[in-house]
N, C-alpha and C positions, 0 to 999 in steps of 0.2 A: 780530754774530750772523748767523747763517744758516739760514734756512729749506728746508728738501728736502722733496720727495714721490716718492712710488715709483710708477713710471713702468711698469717692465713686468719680468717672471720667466721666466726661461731657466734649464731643469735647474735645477744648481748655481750659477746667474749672476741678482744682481739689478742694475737699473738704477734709476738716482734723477736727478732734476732736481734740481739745488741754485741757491739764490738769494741770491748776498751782501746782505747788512742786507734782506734779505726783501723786496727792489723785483724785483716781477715783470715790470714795464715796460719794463725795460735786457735783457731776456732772460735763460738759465739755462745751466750749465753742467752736463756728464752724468756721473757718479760710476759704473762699475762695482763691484760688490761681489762675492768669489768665495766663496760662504758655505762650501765644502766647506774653504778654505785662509784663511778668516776673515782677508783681503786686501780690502783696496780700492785705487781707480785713481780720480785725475781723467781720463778719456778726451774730454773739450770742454771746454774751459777758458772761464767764463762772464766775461762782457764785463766785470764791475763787480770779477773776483777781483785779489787783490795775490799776483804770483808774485815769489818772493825764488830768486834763484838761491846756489846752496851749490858752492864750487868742490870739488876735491880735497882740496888743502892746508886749508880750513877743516874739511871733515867728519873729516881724520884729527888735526886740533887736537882736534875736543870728543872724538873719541872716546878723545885720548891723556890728556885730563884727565879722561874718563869711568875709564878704566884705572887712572891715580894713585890719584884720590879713592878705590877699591876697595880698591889694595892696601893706603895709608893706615887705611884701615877695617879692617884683616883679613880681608877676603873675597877667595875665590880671584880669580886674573889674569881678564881679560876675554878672552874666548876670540873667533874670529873666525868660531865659529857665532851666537854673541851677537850682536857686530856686525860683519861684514864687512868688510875692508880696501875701502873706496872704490877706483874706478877709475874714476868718469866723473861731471861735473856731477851733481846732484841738484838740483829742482825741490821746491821746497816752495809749498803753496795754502794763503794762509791761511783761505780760506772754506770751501774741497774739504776741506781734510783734518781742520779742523773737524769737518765734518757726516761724512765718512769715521769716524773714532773712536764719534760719535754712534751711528751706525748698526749697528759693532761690537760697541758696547758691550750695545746692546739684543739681537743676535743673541747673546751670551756668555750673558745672561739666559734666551735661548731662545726668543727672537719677534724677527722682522724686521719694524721698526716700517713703518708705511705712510706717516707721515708724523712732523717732528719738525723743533725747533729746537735748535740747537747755540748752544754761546758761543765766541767766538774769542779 
């Protein structure tokens, strides 16, 4: 789990403190959020997060068996507005991106929560 709180508001830009397994002690890592393009960012990667790094060749695997399983199903080809042809590492937080979605999700709803726990 991962606990956040909302840190401070710029325009269209919120910022949040996030805290892997919610130990404030080990310090926090800082999430922008761009509510206008309903986007987030880990932009400080907190001490206690687990980064899994995602090569090329793996991100154009899931996306090639995201594609399969589609046409398999009868639904149209995956287009590359959907998901983008990969060209460079991708960096996944399992805590960030956690609490990223979390905070998403409440803005979809229509309030950007001030505080909140995610599950990972």
């Amino acid at each position: 789990m991962v606990v956040f709180k909302l840190t401070k508001k710029e325009n269209n830009k919120l910022y949040y403190i996030y805290y892997p397994m919610g130990i404030e002690k080990e310090g926090g890592g800082i999430i922008k959020i761009d509510t206008e393009c309903q986007t987030g960012k880990v932009i400080t990667v907190a001490p206690l997060e687990s980064v899994r790094k995602l090569s090329v060749k793996d991100q154009m695997m899931m996306r090639d068996i995201v594609a399969t399983l589609r046409e398999e199903g009868g639904h149209p080809p995956l287009t590359e507005e959907e998901w983008p042809i990969p060209t460079e590492v991708m960096l996944e937080y399992r805590y960030g991106d956690a609490a990223i979605l979390k905070i998403l999700e409440g803005l979809a709803s229509g309030e950007a929560p001030e505080m909140g726990i995610a599950k990972c």
